[in-house]
C-alpha positions in Angstrom: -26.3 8.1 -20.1 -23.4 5.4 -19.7 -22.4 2.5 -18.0 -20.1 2.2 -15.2 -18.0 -1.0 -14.7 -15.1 -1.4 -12.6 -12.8 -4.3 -12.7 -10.8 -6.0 -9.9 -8.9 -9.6 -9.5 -9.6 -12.0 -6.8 -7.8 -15.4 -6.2 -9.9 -18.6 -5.9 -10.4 -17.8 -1.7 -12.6 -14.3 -3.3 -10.0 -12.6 -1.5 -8.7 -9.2 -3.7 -5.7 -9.1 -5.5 -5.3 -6.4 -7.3 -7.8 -3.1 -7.9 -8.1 0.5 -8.6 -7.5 0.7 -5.2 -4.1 -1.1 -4.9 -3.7 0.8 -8.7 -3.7 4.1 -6.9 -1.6 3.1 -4.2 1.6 2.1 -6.3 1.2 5.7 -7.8 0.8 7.3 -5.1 4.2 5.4 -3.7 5.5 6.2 -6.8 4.8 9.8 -6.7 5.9 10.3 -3.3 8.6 7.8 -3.1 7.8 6.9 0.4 5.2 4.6 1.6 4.2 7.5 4.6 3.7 10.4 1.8 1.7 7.7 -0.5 -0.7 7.0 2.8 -1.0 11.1 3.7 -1.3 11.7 0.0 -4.7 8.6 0.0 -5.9 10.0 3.5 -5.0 6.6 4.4 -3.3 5.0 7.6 0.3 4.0 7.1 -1.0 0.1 8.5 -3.8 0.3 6.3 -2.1 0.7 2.7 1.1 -1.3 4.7 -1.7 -3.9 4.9 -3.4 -4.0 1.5 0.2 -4.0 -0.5 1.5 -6.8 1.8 -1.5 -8.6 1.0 -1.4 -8.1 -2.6 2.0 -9.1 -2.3 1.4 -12.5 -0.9 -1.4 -13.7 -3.0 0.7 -12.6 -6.0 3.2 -14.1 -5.2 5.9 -11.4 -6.0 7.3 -7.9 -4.5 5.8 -4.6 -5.5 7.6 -2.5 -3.8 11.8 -2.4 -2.6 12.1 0.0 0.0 15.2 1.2 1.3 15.5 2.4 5.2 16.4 5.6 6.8 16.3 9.2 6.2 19.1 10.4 3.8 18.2 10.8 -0.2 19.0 7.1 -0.7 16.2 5.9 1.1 12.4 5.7 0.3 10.4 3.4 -1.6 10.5 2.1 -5.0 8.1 -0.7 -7.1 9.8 -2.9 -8.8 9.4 -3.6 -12.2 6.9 -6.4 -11.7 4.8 -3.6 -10.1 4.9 -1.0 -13.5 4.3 -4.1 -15.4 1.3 -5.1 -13.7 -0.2 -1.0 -13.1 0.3 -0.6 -17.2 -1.4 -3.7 -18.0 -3.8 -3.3 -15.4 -4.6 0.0 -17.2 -5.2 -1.4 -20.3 -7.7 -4.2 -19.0 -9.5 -1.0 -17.4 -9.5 0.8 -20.9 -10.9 -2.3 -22.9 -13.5 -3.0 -20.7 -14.5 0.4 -20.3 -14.8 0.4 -24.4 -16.7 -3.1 -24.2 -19.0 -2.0 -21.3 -19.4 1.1 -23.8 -20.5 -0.3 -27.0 -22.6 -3.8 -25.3 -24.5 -1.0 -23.2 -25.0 1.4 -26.9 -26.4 -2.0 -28.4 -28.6 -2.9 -26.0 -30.2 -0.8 -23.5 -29.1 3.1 -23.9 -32.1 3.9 -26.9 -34.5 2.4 -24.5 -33.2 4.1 -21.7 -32.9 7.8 -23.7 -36.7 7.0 -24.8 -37.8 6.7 -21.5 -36.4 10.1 -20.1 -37.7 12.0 -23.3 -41.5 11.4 -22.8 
């Protein structure tokens, strides 16, 4: 048995900020280089993920992504640098809490828990 924890950032309002969700967005967009393939890719409307990165955007207060129109190979959609900087440390608060959740739930509750399903 383990602990599951997941971690997300709300401003003051409770309103999200960032998540796994918006996490696997920006790779998604990054993978596909488009927001359109990054939806289709998520099984998600092009409005709904348009949506949740415009309002991550806002209550951030900087751009994720730069997107360039039309239909030749200079267009699509890029994040900016404030956007890898944010998914890489956003991994690494997902890695140490995973590792804390880990070891506080080892320490306090898994014996009792394994004890209980052995009898």
């Amino acid at each position: 048995m383990r602990a599951k924890t997941t971690v997300w950032i709300e401003n003051d309002a409770g309103e999200v900020v960032y998540g796994l969700g918006r996490q696997k967005i920006l790779e998604a967009i990054q993978d596909c280089g488009s927001i359109k393939a990054a939806a289709e890719r998520l099984d998600m409307s092009y409005r709904g993920l348009w949506g949740r990165l415009k309002n991550s955007e806002k209550r951030l207060g900087f751009a994720l992504v730069k997107s360039i129109p039309g239909s030749g190979k200079s267009s699509g959609t890029t994040l900016t640098p404030a956007a890898v900087a944010l998914m890489k440390r956003y991994g690494k608060l997902l890695q140490k809490t995973r590792v804390v959740t880990d070891r506080t739930f080892d320490a306090t509750i898994k014996e009792l828990l394994e004890e209980s399903t052995e009898g």
